[in-house]
C-alpha positions as CSV (number, residue, x, y, z in Angstrom):
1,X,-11.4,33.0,-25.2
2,X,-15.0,34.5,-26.8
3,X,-17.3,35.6,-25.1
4,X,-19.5,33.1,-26.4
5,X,-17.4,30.3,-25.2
6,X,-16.9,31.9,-21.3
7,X,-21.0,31.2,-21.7
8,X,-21.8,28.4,-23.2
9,X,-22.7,25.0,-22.0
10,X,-24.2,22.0,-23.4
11,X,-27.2,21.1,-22.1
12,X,-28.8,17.9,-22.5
13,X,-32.4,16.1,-21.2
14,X,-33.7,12.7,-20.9
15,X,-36.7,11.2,-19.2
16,X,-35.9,7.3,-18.8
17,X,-38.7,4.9,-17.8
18,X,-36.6,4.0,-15.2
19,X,-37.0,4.7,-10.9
20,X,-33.7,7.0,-10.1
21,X,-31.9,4.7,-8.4
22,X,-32.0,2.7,-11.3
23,X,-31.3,5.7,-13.8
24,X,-28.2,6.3,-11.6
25,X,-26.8,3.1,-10.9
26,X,-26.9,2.1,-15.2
27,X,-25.7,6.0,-15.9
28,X,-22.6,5.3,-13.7
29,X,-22.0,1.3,-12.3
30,X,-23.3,0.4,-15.4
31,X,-21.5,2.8,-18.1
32,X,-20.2,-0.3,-20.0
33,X,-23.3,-1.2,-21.1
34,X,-24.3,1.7,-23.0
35,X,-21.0,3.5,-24.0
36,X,-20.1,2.6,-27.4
37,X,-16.9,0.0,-27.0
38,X,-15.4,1.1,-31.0
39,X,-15.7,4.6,-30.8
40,X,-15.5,7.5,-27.8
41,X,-12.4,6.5,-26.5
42,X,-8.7,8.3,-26.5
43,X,-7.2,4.9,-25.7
44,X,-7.3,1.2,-27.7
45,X,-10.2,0.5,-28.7
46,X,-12.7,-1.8,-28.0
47,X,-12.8,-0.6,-24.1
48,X,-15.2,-0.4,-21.9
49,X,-16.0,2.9,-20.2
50,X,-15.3,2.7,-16.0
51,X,-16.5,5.5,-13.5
52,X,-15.2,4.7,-10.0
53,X,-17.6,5.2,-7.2
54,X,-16.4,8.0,-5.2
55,X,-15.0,11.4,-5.8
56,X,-11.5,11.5,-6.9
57,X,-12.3,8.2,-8.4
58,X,-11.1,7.6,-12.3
59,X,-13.3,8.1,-15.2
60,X,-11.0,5.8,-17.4
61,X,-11.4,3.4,-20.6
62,X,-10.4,-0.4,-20.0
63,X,-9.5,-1.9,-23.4
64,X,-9.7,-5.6,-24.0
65,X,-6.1,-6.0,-23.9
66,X,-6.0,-4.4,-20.0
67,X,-5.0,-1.0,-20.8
68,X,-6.9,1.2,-18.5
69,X,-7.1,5.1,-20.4
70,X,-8.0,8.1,-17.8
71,X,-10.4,11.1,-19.5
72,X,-11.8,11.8,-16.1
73,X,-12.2,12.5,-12.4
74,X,-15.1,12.1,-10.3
75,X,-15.6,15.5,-8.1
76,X,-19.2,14.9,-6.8
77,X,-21.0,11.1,-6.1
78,X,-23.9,11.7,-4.4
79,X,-26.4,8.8,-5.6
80,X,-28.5,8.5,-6.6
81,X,-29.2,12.3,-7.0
82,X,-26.0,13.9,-9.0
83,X,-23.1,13.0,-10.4
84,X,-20.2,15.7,-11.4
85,X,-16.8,14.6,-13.4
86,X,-13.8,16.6,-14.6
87,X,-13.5,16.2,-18.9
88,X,-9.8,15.9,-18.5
89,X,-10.1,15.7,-22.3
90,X,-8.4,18.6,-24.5
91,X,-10.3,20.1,-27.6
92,X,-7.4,17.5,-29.2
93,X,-8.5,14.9,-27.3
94,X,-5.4,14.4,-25.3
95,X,-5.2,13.7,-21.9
96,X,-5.1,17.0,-19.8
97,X,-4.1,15.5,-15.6
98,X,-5.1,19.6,-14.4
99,X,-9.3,19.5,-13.6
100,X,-8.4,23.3,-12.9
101,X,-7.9,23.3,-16.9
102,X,-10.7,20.9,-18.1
103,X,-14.3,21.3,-18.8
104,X,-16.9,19.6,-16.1
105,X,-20.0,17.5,-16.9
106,X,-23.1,17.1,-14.0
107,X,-25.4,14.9,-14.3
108,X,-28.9,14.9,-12.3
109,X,-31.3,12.2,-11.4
110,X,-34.7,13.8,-10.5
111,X,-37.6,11.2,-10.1
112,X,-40.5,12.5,-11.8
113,X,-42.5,9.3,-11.2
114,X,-42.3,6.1,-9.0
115,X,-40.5,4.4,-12.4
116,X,-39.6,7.8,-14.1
117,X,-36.6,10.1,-13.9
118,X,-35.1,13.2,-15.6
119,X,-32.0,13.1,-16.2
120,X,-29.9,16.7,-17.2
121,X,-26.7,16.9,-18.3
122,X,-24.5,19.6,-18.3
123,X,-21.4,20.3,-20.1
124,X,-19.7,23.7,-19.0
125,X,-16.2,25.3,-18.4
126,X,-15.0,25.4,-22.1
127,X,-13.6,29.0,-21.0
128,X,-10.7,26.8,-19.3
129,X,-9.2,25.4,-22.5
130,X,-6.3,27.8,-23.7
131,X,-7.4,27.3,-27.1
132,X,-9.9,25.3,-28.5
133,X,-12.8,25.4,-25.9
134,X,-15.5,26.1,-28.7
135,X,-14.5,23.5,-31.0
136,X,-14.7,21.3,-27.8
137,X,-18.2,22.6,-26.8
138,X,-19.5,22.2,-30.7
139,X,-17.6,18.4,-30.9
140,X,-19.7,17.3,-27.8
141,X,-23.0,19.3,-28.4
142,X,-23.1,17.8,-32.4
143,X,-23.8,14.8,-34.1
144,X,-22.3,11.8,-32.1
145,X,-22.0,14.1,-28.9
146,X,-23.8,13.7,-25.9
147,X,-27.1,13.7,-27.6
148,X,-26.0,10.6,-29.2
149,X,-24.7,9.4,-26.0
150,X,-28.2,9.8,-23.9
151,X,-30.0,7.9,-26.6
152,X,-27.8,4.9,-25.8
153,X,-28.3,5.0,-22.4
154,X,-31.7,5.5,-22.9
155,X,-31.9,2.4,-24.9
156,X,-29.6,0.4,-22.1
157,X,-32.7,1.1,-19.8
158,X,-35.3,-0.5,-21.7
């Protein structure tokens, strides 16, 4: 582990024109409409990406043929305020069942407006992977990463 890894997160910020309950429900509920189907999965592709609505609920893919892929765990729900998921991804993208050794994404829902919210992501723990954290943390902070990500679900709430 670098030092540079043990401090870095990813750090992402959107303002939707959307009220927060709204911002919330199409960020989690409504995943599948803004997380690409072809691409972002470990599983067969095209799937649809699933949060369950409660902690220790999946974060899985759901491929058109049924098969149902975990890369997460939920470890906070608390709408339509914050939301806080294990990355039981490696920096291979293989399935890693330990959240003690995965990386964590939160996301927060501040209202900024009556039909306005900020919404910040975070990406942290990198420090956890054995090897590979910083090629995780530069995979999901570049080109196609979350920034990529948000801009989808900013367009799914227009």
């Amino acid at each position: 582990m670098t030092e540079q890894t043990a401090d870095a997160v990813v750090r992402r910020t959107v303002t939707v024109a959307a009220p927060v309950a709204r911002a919330y429900d199409v960020f989690t509920s409504g995943m599948a409409s803004w997380w690409p189907k072809d691409t972002h999965h470990v599983g067969p592709t095209p799937a649809e990406a699933v949060i369950e609505p409660f902690v220790d609920g999946r974060c899985y893919a759901r491929a058109h043929d049924g098969t149902e892929t975990d890369w997460g765990r939920v470890l906070a729900w608390e709408p339509p305020s914050r939301l806080v998921f294990a990355w039981l991804l490696t920096p291979q993208w293989g399935f890693e069942p330990d959240p003690a050794l995965a990386s964590e994404v939160e996301v927060r829902f501040t209202a900024t407006g009556e039909d306005s919210t900020e919404v910040v992501l975070t990406h942290s723990g990198f420090e956890r992977y054995a090897e590979g954290g910083e090629t995780m943390r530069a995979q999901v902070d570049g080109a196609g990463g979350w920034g990529a990500l948000l801009d989808l679900y900013v367009s799914a709430l227009r």
